[in-house]
C-alpha positions in Angstrom: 0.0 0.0 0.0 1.6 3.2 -1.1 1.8 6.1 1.9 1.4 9.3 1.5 4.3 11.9 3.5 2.6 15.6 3.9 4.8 18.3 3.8 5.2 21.6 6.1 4.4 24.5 3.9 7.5 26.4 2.4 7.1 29.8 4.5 8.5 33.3 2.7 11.5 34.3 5.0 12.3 38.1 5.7 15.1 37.9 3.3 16.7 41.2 1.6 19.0 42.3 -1.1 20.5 45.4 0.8 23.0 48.2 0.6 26.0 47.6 3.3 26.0 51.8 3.8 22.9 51.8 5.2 23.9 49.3 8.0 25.1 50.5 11.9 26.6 49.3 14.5 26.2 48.6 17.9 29.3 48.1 19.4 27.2 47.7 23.3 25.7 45.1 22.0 28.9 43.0 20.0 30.1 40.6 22.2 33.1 40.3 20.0 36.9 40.9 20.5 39.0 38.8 18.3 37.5 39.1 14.6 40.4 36.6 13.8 42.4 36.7 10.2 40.9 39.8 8.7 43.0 40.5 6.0 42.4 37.1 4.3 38.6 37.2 5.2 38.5 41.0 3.1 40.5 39.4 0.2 38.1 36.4 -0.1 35.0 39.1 -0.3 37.3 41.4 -2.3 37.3 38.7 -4.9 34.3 36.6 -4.6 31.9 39.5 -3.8 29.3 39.0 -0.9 26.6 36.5 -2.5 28.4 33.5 -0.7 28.3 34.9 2.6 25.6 33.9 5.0 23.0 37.0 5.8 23.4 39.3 8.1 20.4 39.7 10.6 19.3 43.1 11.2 16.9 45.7 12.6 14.6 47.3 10.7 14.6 51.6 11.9 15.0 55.2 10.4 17.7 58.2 10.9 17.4 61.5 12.1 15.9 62.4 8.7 13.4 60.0 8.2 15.5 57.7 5.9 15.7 53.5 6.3 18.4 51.9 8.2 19.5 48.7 9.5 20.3 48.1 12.5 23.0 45.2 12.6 22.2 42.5 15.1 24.3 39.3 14.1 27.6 39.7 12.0 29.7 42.1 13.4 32.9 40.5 11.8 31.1 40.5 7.9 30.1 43.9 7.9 33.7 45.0 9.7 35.1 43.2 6.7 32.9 44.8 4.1 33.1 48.6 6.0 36.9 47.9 5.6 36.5 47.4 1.9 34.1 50.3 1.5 36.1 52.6 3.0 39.4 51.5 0.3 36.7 52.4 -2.2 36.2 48.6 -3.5 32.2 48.6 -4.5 29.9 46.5 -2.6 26.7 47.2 -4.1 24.6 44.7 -2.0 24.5 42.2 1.2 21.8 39.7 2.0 20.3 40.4 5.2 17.5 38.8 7.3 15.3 41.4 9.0 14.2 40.4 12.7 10.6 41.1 13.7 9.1 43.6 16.1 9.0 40.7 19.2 12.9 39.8 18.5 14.3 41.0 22.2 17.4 41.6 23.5 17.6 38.2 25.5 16.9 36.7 21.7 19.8 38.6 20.5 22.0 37.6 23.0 21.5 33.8 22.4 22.2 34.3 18.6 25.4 35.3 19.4 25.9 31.7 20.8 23.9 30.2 17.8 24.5 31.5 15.0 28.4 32.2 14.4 29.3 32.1 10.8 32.8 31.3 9.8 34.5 32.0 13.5 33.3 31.0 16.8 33.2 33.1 19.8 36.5 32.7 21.8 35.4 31.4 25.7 35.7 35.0 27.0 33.4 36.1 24.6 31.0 33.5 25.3 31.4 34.5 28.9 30.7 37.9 29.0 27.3 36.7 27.0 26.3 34.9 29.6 27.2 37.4 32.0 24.7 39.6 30.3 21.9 37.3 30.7 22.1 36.7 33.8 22.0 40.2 34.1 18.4 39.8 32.6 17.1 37.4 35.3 18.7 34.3 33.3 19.8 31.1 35.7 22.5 29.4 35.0 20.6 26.0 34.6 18.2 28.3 32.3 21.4 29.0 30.2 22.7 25.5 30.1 19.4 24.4 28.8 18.8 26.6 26.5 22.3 26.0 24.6 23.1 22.8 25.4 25.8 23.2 28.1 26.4 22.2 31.7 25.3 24.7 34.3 29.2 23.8 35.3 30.4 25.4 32.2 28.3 28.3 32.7 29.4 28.6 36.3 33.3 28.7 35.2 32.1 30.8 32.8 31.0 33.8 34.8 33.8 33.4 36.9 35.9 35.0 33.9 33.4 37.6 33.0 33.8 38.7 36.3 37.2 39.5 36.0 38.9 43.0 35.6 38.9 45.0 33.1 42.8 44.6 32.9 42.1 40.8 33.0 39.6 41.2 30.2 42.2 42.6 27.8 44.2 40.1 28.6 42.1 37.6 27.8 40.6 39.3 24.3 44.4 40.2 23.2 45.6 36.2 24.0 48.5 37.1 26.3 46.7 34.2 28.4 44.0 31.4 28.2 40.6 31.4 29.7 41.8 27.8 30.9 44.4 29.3 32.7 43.0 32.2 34.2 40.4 29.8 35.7 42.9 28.0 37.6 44.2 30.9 39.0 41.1 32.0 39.9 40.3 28.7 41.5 44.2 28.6 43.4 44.6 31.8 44.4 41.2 34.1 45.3 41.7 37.4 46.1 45.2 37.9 44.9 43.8 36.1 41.7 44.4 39.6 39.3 47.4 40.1 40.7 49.0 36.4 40.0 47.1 36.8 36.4 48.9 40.2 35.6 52.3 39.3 37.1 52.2 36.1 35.3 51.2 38.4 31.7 53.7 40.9 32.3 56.4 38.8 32.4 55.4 36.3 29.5 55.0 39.5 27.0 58.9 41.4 27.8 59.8 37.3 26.6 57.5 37.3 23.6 55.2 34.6 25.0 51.9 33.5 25.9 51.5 33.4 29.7 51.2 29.7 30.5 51.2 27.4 33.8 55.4 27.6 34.2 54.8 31.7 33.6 52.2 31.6 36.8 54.0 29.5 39.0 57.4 31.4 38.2 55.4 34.8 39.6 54.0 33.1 42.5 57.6 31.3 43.6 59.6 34.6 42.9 61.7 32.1 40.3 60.3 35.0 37.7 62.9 35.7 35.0 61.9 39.4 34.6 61.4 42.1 36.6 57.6 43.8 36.1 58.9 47.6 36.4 56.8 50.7 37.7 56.4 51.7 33.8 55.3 48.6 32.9 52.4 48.6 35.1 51.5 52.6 34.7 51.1 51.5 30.9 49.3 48.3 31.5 46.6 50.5 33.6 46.9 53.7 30.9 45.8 50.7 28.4 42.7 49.4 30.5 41.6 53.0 30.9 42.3 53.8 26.7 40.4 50.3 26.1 37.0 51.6 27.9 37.4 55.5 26.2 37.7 53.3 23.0 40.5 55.5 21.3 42.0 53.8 18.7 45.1 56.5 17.9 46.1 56.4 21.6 45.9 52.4 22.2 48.1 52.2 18.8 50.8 54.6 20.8 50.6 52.6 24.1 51.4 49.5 22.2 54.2 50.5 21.1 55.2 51.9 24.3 54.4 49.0 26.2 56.9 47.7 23.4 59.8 49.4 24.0 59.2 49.6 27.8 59.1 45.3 28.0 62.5 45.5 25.8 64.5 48.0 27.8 63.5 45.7 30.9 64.7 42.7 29.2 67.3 43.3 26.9 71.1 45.2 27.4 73.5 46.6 25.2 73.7 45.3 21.2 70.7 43.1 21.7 68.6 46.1 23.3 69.7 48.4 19.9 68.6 45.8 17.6 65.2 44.7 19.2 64.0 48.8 19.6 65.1 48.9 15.9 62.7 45.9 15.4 59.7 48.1 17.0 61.0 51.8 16.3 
């Protein structure tokens, strides 16, 4: 006896051809830090265009005059890729965007960002500082879990890191140290947990390194190779204070003063000359 399957209607998504100029940002709301390889990301849209990418999802609104915009919601790094290529004066005519409807929430937001991440998955610092925000919103961790699939143990160790410093945070966005490692720390050594975390970072950047389990327990035994000067630590707090103003042009000029700063406390004579030549 032959069967019969019945299908789900095909329903009409809220999918648009749209212009890239008319989309802005809202960096509150970007949970993103590290956009990854950039430059190879822009050449592949550079020369394939933007018809391959996944849609962007955006908010439907109007300026101060009246006129349509869109209001990105989900994919920060595409459109920082095709702003990039705008602004070298490559023409990107179009970008296919899905437009979210009036009962879209923040809360539903903030769980896309977990969902749906096209090309490049949120680092674990990233991820935390999500659920920080929904928690924020009357979320519980087991809530959280559920909803995406995790333990509530996850989410726990989670918030632990989005409840680190600011100082910790860049840290963490920059990759000077692992979230797996800063949890540790937190775990071993409570209160003096930034401390341990900053000491270890310190010293790992004046060697060029990543700050790793030998770099933590060097700071806490006193074995630590280099010294962490007094200018050292003015930067590192000039950069946490730079990072929340968001200023670009001074952030580029305490890099490279942290730079030269982590040389001259590592390096002497020849080898000091050529590594500020390096940097200079």
């Amino acid at each position: 006896m032959e069967t019969t399957t019945e299908f789900n209607d095909t329903k009409r998504t809220d999918m648009f051809i749209i212009d890239p100029r008319l989309v802005r940002f809202d960096p509150i709301n970007n949970p993103r830090t590290d956009y990854g390889d950039m430059e190879s990301f822009e050449n592949h849209i550079r020369e394939n265009g933007t018809q391959q990418l996944p849609p962007i999802k955006v908010r439907r609104s109007k300026d101060e005059n009246g006129q349509e915009i869109f209001l990105l919601v989900h994919g920060y790094r595409r459109m920082t890729a095709i702003t990039t290529l705008l602004a070298e004066g490559i023409d990107i005519a179009r970008v296919n965007a899905i437009t979210v409807n009036r009962s879209y929430t923040e809360e539903d937001e903030l769980f896309d960002h977990l969902f749906q991440n096209s090309g490049k998955p949120m680092l674990p610092h990233e991820e935390a500082n999500v659920f920080k925000k929904l928690t924020d919103r009357g979320y519980t961790q087991a809530e959280i879990a559920k909803k995406i699939g995790k333990t509530p143990a996850h989410i726990s160790n989670m918030l632990k890191v989005a409840s680190c410093t600011k100082k910790v945070q860049i840290a963490l966005s920059e990759g000077h140290i692992s979230t797996t490692t800063v949890l540790k720390i937190l775990q071993k050594h409570g209160d003096n947990a930034e401390e341990v975390i900053l000491g270890a970072v310190n010293n790992a950047k004046a060697l060029g390194k990543k700050a790793t389990d030998k770099t933590v327990d060097e700071v806490t035994t006193g074995t630590a190779s280099v010294r962490v000067s007094k200018y050292q630590k003015a930067i590192t707090n000039a950069i946490a204070l730079v990072v929340e103003a968001n200023n670009a042009e001074q952030l580029a000029m305490l890099r490279k003063a942290e730079q030269i700063v982590a040389i001259m406390d590592t390096y002497k004579d020849a080898e000091l000359i050529e590594k500020l030549a390096e940097v200079i």
